[in-house]
N, C-alpha and C positions, 0 to 999 in steps of 0.2 A: 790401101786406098786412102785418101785426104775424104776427111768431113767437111763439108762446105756447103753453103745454102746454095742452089740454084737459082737461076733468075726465075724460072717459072714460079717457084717457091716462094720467093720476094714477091713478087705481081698477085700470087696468090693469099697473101696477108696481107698487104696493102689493100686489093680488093674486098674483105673480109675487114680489114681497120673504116675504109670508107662506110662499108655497108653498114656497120654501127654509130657512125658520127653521122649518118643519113636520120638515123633512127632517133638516137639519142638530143640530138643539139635543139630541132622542133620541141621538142617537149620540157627541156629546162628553159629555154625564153617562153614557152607559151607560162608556163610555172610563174616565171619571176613578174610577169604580170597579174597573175592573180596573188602573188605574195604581196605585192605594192596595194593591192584593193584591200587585201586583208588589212595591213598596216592601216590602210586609210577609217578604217571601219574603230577600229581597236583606238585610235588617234582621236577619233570624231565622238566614241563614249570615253575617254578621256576628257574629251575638253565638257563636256556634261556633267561627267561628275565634278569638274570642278568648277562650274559654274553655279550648281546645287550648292558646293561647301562654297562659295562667295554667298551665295544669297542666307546662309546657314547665317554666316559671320556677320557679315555687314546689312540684313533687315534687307536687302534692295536687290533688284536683279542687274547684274552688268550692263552694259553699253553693247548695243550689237557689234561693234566692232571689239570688243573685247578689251578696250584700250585703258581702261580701271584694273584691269586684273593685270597689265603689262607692269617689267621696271619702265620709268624710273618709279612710278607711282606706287610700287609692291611686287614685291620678287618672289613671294610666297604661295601662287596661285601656276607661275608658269614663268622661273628664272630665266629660263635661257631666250624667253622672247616668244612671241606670238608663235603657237603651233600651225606649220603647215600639212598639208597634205601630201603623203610620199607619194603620190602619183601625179601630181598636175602641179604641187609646188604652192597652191591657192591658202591662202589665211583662210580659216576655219569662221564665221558668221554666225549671230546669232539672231533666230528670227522672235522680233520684239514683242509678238504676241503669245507665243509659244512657248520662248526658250528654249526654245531645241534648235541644235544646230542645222544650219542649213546646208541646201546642195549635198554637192559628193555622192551622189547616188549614180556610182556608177557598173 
């Protein structure tokens, strides 16, 4: 006798492949949205704490748009440019009474 898959065989692992990409695929995008909130949270005390060491260094609290702490004016607070938020894309604010960042609560 030849060893060979059946087609029933085939439809029945196909069926069984589906039934787990049913299962599976909902819950790694439902994931990778709350991995983007977690970033954003992790991001947003990031730009706090560096907010506190400007105010450490320089005696003064930033500019709510953060634009003292950007190049060209200082590369040493956040080089690569104004931190956004990995979920919305949004420049990170600072609220002028508080200093704490704003928004992002999401």
């Amino acid at each position: 006798m030849r060893s060979a898959i059946s087609l029933i065989e085939l439809v029945a692992v196909i069926t069984i492949l589906a039934a787990v990409a049913a299962v599976v695929i909902p819950r790694v995008s439902i994931n990778s949205g709350d991995t983007k909130k977690n970033a954003c949270y992790v991001t947003k005390g990031n730009v706090e704490v560096q907010v506190q060491r400007f105010f450490r260094d320089q005696g003064r609290w930033p500019q709510s748009d953060l634009a003292d702490m950007l190049p060209p004016t200082t590369s040493e607070y956040f080089p690569d440019g104004a931190p956004t938020c990995p979920l919305t894309g949004q420049t990170y604010q600072l609220d002028p009474t508080t200093h704490h960042v704003l928004g992002h609560t999401h």
